[in-house]
C-alpha positions as CSV (number, residue, x, y, z in Angstrom):
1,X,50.6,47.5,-222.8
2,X,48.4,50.9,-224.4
3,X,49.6,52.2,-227.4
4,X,51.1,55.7,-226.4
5,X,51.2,59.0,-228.1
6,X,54.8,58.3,-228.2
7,X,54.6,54.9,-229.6
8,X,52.9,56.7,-232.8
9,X,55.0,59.4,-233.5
10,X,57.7,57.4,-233.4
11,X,56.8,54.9,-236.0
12,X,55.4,57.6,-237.9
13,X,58.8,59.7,-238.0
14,X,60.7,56.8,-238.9
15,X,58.2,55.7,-242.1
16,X,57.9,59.2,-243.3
17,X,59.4,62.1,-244.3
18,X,56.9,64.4,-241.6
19,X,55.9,67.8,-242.3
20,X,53.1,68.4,-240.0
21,X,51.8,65.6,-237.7
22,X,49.2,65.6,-235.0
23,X,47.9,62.9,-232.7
24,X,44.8,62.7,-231.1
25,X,44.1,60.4,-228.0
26,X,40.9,60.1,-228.0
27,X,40.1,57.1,-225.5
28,X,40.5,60.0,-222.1
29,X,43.9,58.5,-222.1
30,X,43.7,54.6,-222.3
31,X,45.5,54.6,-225.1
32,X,42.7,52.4,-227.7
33,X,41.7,55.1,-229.7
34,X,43.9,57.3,-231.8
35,X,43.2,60.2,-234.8
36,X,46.3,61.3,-236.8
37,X,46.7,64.3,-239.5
38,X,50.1,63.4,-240.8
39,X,51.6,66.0,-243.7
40,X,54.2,64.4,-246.3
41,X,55.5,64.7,-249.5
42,X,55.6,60.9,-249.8
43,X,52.0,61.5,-250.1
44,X,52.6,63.1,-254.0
45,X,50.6,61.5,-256.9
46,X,49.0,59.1,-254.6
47,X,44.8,58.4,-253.7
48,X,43.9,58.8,-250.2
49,X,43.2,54.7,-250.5
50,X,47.1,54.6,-251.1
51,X,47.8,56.9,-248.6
52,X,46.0,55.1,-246.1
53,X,47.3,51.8,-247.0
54,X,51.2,53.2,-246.6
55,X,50.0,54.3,-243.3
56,X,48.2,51.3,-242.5
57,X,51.4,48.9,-243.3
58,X,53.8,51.0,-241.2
59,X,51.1,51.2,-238.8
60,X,50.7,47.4,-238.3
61,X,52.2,46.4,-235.0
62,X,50.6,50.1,-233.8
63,X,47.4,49.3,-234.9
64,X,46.5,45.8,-233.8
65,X,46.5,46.8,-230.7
66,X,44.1,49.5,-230.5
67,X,40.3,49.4,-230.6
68,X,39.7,52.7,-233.2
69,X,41.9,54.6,-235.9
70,X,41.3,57.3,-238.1
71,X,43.1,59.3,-240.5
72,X,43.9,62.3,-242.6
73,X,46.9,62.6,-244.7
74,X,48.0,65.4,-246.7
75,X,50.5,66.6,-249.4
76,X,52.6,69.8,-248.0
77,X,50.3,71.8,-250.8
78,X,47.3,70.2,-250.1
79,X,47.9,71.4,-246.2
80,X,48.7,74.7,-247.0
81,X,45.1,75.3,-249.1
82,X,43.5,73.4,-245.7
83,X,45.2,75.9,-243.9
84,X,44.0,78.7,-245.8
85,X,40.0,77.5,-246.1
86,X,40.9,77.6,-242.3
87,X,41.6,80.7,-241.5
C-alpha cells in the first residue's frame, strides 16, 4: 500500500514538536515520492546531518517504502529569516 500524505504527517506529529510542516507529493499522486519542510525547535544546536538523521529514524517504516525523499528542516528562527529573504 502508497505511502499517503496522511501517513507522513502523522508520524511526523508524533516524533516532533511541529511548527511549520509541508508535504509535497510529488509522484502525480502514487504516493513514491515525497518533499517535506518540517519547522521544530528540536532542531536547536543541531547540523542539518543530524537533523536529517532524526528525521530519517522516525521516518524508517515511511521511508522504505517510497522510491524518492527529500528534505528541509528548520529551527522556528531559522524559518522566520527564510521567510523574510522570501518576501
Amino acid at each position: 500500500m502508497p505511502v499517503t500524505v496522511e501517513d507522513l504527517e502523522r508520524a511526523i506529529r508524533a516524533a516532533f514538536p511541529v511548527s511549520h510542516l509541508v508535504i509535497e507529493d510529488q509522484s502525480s499522486g502514487c504516493g513514491s515520492s515525497y518533499a517535506i519542510f518540517l519547522v521544530s525547535e528540536v532542531f536547536e544546536g543541531k547540523s542539518t546531518l543530524a537533523r536529517h538523521r532524526l528525521i530519517n529514524q522516525a521516518l524508517k517504516q515511511e521511508i522504505s517504502q517510497l522510491h524518492a525523499f527529500s528534505q528541509k528542516s528548520f529551527t522556528p528562527a531559522q524559518y522566520a529569516t527564510y521567510q523574510a529573504k522570501s518576501g
